[in-house]
C-alpha positions in Angstrom: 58.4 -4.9 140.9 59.2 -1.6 141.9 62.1 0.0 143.8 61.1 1.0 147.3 64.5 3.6 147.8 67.5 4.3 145.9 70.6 5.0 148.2 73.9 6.1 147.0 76.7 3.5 148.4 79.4 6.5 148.6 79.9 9.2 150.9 78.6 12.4 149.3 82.1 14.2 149.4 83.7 11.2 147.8 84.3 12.1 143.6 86.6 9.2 142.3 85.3 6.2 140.4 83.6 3.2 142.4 81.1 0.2 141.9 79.5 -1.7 144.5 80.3 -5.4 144.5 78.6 -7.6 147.2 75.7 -7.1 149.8 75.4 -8.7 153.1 72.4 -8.5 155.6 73.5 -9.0 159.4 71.7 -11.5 161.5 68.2 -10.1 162.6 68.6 -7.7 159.3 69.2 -4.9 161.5 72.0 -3.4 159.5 73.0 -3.8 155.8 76.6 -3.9 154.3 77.9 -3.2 150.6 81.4 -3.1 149.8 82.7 -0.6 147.4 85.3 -1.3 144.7 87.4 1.9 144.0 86.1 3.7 146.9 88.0 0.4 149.1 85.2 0.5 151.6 82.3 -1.3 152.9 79.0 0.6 153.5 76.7 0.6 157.0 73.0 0.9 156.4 70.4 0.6 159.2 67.3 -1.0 158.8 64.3 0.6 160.1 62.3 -2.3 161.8 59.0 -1.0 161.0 59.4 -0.2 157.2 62.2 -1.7 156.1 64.0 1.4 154.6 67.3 2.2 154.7 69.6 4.5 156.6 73.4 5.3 156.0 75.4 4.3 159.2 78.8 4.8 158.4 81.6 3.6 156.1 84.4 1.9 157.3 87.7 1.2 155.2 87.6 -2.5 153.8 91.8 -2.4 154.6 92.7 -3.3 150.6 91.9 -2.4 147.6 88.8 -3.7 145.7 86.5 -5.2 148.3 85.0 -7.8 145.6 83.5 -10.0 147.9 81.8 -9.3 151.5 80.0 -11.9 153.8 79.1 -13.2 157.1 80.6 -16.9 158.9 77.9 -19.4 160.4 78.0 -16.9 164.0 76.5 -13.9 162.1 79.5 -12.5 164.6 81.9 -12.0 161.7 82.0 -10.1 158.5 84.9 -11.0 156.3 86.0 -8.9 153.3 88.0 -10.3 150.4 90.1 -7.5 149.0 91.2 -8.8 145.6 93.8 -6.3 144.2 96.0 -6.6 147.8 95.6 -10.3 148.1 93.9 -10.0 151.2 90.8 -11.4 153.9 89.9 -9.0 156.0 88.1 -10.1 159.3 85.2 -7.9 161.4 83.5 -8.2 164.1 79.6 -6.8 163.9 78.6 -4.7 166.7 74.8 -6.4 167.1 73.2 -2.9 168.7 74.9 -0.4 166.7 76.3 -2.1 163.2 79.4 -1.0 163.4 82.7 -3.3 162.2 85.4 -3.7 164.1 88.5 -5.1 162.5 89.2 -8.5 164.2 93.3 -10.1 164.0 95.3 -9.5 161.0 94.7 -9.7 157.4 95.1 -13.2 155.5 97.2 -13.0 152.9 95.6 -15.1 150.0 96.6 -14.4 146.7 93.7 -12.6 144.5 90.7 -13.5 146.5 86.9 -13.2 145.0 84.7 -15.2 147.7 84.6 -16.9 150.8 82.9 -20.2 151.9 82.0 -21.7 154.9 81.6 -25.2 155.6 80.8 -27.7 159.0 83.6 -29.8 159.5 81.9 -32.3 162.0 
């Protein structure tokens, strides 16, 4: 196996300490998201449809601190970020054409959260 890029998760004017925690791929895998503990954000990367490589989009605050866990519900609609140093769920809505996140209600207080599942009730 061999690495096909290496892209830093940061901006480049960004100099404090931060890991990267969780990846999510939007529906069509048109965009990729990675949240960023320290930094409190979650990256934007754009696919290219041809070759698969990857393209910094944007960051956009993850509204806590330490964005351990990112993810999409059933719709691909929504990405939700758990924030677990603020006790907080973070809702966003996915812009389909352009990847961008939109925050979507209020945060969810929930004390210390590290993932998020989704399950059919029917």
């Amino acid at each position: 196996m061999r690495a096909a890029q290496i892209l830093p998760l940061l901006p480049s004017d960004y100099t404090g300490e931060s890991t990267g925690a969780e990846i999510a791929v939007s529906g069509g895998g048109r965009f990729v998201y990675c949240s960023n503990r320290g930094h409190d954000s979650i990256a934007i990367f754009s696919a290219d449809s041809r070759t698969g490589l990857l393209t910094a989009a944007g960051w956009v605050s993850s509204q806590g601190r330490t964005p351990r866990f990112i993810g999409f519900d059933p719709s691909r609609r929504f990405l939700y970020a758990a924030n677990e140093q603020s006790d907080t769920i973070v809702a966003y809505l996915a812009h389909p054409s352009t990847g961008r996140l939109t925050p979507a209600g209020q945060p969810v207080r929930n004390a210390s959260p590290v993932a998020i599942a989704f399950a059919s009730l029917r």
